[in-house]
TILUMLO-403170 format. One record per atom (N, C-alpha, C): residue in three letters; x, y, z. Coordinates in steps of 0.02 Angstrom, whole numbers, plus 50000, padded with zeros to 5 digits. Atoms other than C-alpha are relative to their C-alpha. Layout:
REM residues N
alaXYZ;...
***
This chain:
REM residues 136
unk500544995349994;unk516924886648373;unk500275006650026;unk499874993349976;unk517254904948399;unk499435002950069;unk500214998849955;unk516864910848565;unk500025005250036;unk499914991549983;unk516384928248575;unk499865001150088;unk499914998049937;unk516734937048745;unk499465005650001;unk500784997150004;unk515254951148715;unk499975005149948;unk500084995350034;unk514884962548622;unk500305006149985;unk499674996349999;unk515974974848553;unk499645008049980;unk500364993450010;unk514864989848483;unk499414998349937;unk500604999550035;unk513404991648357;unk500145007749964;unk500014997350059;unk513385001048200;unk499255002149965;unk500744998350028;unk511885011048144;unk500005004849937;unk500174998850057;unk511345015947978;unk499675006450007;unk500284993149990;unk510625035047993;unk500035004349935;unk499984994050068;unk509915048547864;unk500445006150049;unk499784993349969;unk510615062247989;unk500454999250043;unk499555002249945;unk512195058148093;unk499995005250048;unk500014994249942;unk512145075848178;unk499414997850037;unk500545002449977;unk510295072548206;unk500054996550056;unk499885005349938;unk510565056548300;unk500545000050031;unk499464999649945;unk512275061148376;unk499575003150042;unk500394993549976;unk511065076048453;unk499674993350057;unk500525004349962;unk509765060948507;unk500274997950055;unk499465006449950;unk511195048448579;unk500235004950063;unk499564993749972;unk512065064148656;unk499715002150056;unk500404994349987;unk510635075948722;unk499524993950054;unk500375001749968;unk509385062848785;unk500264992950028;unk499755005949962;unk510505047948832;unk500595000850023;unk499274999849965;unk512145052748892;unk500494996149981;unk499355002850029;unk513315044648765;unk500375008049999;unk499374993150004;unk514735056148749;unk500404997949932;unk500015001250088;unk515425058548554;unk501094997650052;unk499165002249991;unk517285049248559;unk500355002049975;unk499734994850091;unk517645056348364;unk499645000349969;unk500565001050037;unk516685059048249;unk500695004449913;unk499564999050073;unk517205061548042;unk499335003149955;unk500454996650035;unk515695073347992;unk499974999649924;unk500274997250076;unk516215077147801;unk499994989449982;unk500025006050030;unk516215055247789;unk499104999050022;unk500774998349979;unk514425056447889;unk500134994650061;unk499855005949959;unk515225046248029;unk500015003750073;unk500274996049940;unk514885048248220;unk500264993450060;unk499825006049955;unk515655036748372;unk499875003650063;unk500304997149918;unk514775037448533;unk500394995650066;unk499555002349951;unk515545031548705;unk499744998750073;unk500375001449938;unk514875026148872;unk500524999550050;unk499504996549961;unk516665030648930;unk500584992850007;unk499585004249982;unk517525013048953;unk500304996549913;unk499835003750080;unk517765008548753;unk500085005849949;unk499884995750038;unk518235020548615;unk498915002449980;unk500904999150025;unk516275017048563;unk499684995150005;unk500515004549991;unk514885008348598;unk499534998249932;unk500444999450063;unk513925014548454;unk500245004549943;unk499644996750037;unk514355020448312;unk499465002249952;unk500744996450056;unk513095032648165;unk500395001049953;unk500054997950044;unk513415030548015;unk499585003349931;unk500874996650039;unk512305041847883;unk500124998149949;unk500235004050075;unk511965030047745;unk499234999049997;unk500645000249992;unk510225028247770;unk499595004449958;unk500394998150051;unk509005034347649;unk499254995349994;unk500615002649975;unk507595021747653;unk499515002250064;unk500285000349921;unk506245020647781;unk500124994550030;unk499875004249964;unk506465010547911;unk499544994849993;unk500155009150018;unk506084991147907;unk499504998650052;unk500865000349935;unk504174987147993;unk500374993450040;unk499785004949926;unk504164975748129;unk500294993749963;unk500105005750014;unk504034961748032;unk500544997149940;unk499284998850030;unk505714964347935;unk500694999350035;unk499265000549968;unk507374957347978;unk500465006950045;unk499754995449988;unk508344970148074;unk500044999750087;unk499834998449926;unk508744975348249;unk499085001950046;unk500654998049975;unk507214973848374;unk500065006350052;unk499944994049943;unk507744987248505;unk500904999450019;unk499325000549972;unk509534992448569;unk499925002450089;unk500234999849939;unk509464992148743;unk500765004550054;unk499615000549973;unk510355001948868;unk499914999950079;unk500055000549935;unk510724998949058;unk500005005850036;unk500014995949954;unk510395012249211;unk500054996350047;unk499705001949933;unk511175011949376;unk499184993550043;unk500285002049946;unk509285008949467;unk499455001449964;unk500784999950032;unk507505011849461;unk499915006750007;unk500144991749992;unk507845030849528;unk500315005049938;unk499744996050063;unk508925034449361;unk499444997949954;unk500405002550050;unk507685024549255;unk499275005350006;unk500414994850001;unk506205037249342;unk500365008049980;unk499854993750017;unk507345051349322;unk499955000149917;unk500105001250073;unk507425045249125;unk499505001649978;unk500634999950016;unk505735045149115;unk499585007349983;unk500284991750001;unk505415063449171;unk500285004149950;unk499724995350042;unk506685069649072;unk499964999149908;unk500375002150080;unk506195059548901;unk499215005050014;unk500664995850007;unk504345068648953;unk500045005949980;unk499484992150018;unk505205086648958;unk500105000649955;unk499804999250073;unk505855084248809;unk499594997749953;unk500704999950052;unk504165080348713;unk500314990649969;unk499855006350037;unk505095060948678;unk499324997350017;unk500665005149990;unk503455048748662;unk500434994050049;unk499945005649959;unk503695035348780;unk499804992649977;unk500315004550036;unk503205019048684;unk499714994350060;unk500075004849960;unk503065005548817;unk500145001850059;unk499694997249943;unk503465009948992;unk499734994650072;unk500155005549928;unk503584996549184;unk500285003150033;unk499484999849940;unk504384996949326;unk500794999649982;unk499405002250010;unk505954991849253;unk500335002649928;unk500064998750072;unk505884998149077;unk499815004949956;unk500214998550048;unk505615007648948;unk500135002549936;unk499854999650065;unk505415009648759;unk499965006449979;unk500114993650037;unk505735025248651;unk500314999849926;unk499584999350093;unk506265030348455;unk500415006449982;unk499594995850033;unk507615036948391;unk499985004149952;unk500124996850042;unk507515049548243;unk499974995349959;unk500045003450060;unk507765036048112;unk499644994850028;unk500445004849977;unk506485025548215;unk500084995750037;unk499655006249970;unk507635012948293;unk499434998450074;unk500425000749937;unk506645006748453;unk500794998750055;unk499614998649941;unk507695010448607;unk499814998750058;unk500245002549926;unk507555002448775;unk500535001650055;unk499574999349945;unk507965009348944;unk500014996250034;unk500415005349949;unk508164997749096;unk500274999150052;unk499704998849923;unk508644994849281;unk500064993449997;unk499965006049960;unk509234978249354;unk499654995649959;unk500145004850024;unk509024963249318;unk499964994150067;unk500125004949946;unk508324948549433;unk500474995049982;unk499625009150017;unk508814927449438;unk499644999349960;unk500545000750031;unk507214928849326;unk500015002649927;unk499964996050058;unk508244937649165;unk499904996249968;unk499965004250074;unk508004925249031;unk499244999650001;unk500825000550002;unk506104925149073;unk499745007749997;unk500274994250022;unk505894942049085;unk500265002449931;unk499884998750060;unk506904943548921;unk499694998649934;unk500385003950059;unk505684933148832;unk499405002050000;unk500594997449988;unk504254943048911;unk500115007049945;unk499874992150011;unk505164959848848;unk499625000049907;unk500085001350072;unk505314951748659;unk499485000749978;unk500725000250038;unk503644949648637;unk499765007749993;unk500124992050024;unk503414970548642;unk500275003649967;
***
């Protein structure tokens, strides 16, 4: 059995790679690693891996409803609950909609719709709150 160690990065499908480099960039604090514009390619970085995420602009469809195979949210971690409020204010500022929003959490969309989750900490209680999250 192959026994993956975690996750190495995520690959996204995008009509606009500038667009969503801009998004990743501007309102989440990835930092671009390289990027290969005239291919429509874009590698983002959270500083310890060449890339976390990577945009590529193949995308042309609309995006896949809920109820369609695909990625339910990409989630990323903040230090606390005082970066996760600072997130909050500064997604407001910037006119981002807020989709879901706790104490611990919250949802927003990317230009090509993706659902994006911010989040602080995690209790002894993660696999239950993970199953609470799914259901939104």
């Amino acid at each position: 059995m192959v026994k993956a160690e975690k996750l190495g990065h995520l690959v996204l499908a995008v009509r606009d790679c500038v667009r969503s480099r801009d998004f990743y960039t501007r309102h989440l604090g990835l930092k671009i690693s390289s990027e290969k514009l005239e291919r429509g390619q874009v590698f983002l970085t959270l500083g310890d891996e060449h890339h976390v995420l990577a945009l590529f602009q193949r995308a042309t469809a609309e995006p896949p409803t809920p109820e369609q195979p695909g990625i339910v949210h990409i989630a990323f971690s903040l230090n606390d609950a005082d970066d996760l409020q600072a997130a909050r204010k500064e997604l407001n500022e910037a006119g981002i909609p807020i989709e879901a929003d706790d104490t611990r959490a919250l949802y927003i969309r990317d230009p090509d719709n993706n659902r994006v989750m911010l989040f602080c900490g995690r209790s002894e209680n993660a696999a239950a709150e993970m199953t609470t999250a799914a259901r939104h």
